[in-house]
C-alpha positions in Angstrom: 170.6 152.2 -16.4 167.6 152.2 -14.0 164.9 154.5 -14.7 161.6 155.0 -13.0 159.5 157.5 -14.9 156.0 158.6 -13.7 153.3 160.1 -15.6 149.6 161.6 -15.4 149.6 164.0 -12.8 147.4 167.1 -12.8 144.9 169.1 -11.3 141.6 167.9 -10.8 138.7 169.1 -8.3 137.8 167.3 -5.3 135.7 163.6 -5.4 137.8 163.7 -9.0 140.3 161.1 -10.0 143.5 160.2 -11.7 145.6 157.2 -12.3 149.4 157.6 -11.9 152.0 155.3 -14.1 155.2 154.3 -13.2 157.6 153.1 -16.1 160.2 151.0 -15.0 163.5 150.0 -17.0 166.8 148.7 -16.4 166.0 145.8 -13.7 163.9 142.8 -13.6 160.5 144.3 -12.4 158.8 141.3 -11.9 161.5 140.8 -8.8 160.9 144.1 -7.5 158.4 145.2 -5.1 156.9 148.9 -5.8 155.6 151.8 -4.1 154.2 155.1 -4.8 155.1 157.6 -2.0 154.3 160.9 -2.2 155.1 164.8 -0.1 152.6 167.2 0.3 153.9 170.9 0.3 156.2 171.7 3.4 155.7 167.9 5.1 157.7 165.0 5.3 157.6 161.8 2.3 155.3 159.6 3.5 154.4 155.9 1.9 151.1 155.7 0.5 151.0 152.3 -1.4 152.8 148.9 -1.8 152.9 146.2 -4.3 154.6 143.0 -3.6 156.1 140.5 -6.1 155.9 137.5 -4.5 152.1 136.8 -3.6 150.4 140.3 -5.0 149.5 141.5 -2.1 149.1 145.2 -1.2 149.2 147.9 1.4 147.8 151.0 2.2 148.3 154.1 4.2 145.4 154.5 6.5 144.6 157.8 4.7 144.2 156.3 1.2 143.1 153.1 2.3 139.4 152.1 0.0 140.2 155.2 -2.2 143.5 154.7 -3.8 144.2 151.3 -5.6 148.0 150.2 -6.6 148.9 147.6 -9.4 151.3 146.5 -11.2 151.9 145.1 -14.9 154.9 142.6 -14.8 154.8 142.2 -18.5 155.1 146.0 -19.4 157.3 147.0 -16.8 154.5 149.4 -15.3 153.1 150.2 -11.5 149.9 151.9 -11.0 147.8 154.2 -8.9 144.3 154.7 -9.2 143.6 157.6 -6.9 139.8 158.2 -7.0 137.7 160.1 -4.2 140.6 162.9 -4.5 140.4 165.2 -1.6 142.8 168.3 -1.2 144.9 166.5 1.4 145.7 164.4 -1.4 147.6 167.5 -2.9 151.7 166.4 -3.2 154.0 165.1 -5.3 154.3 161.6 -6.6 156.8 159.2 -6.6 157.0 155.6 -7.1 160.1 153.7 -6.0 161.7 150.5 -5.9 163.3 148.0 -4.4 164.9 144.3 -5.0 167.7 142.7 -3.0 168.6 146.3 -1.4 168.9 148.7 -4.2 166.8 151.4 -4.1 165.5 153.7 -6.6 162.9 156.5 -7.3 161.6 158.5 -10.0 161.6 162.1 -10.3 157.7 162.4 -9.6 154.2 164.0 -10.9 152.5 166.8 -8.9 148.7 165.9 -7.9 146.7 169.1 -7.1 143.5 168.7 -5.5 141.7 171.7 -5.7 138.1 173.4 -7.3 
């Protein structure tokens, strides 16, 4: 059984940060490439960041791009996002989600609130 379980969400004031996990089980991580997505209240999901397995290479959204830093752990089954700089725009909920050979999956995702 896949699972794809986030963790350390919270509030924290702007210029703050937080660093988001992603616990993956059930498939071969390593073979996987890994994103964190997230939905601010009443907009669309939108991708923020991208790990690949082949090479390590990363994207960024534009809006998080030389704030926000993903990586991954192959050997402990775990993607990360180091969110610093946080700024209330940053305010949504988290997901990470992932994909290998066409199956898709997410987990249920950690509210960030951005806020003082």
């Amino acid at each position: 059984q896949v699972r794809l379980v986030e963790s350390g969400g919270g509030l924290v004031q702007p210029g703050g940060s937080l660093r988001l996990s992603c616990a993956a089980s059930g498939f071969t991580f390593s073979s996987a490439v890994m994103s964190w997505y997230r939905q601010p209240p009443g907009k669309e999901r939108e991708l923020v960041a991208v790990a690949a397995f082949t090479d390590g290479s990363t994207w960024y959204a534009n809006s998080v791009k030389g704030r926000f830093a993903i990586s991954r752990d192959n050997d402990n089954n775990t993607v990360y996002l180091q969110m610093n700089n946080l700024k209330p725009e940053d305010t949504a909920v988290y997901s990470c989600n992932s994909v290998r050979f066409g199956a898709i999956y997410w987990g249920q995702g950690t509210q960030v609130t951005v806020s003082s």
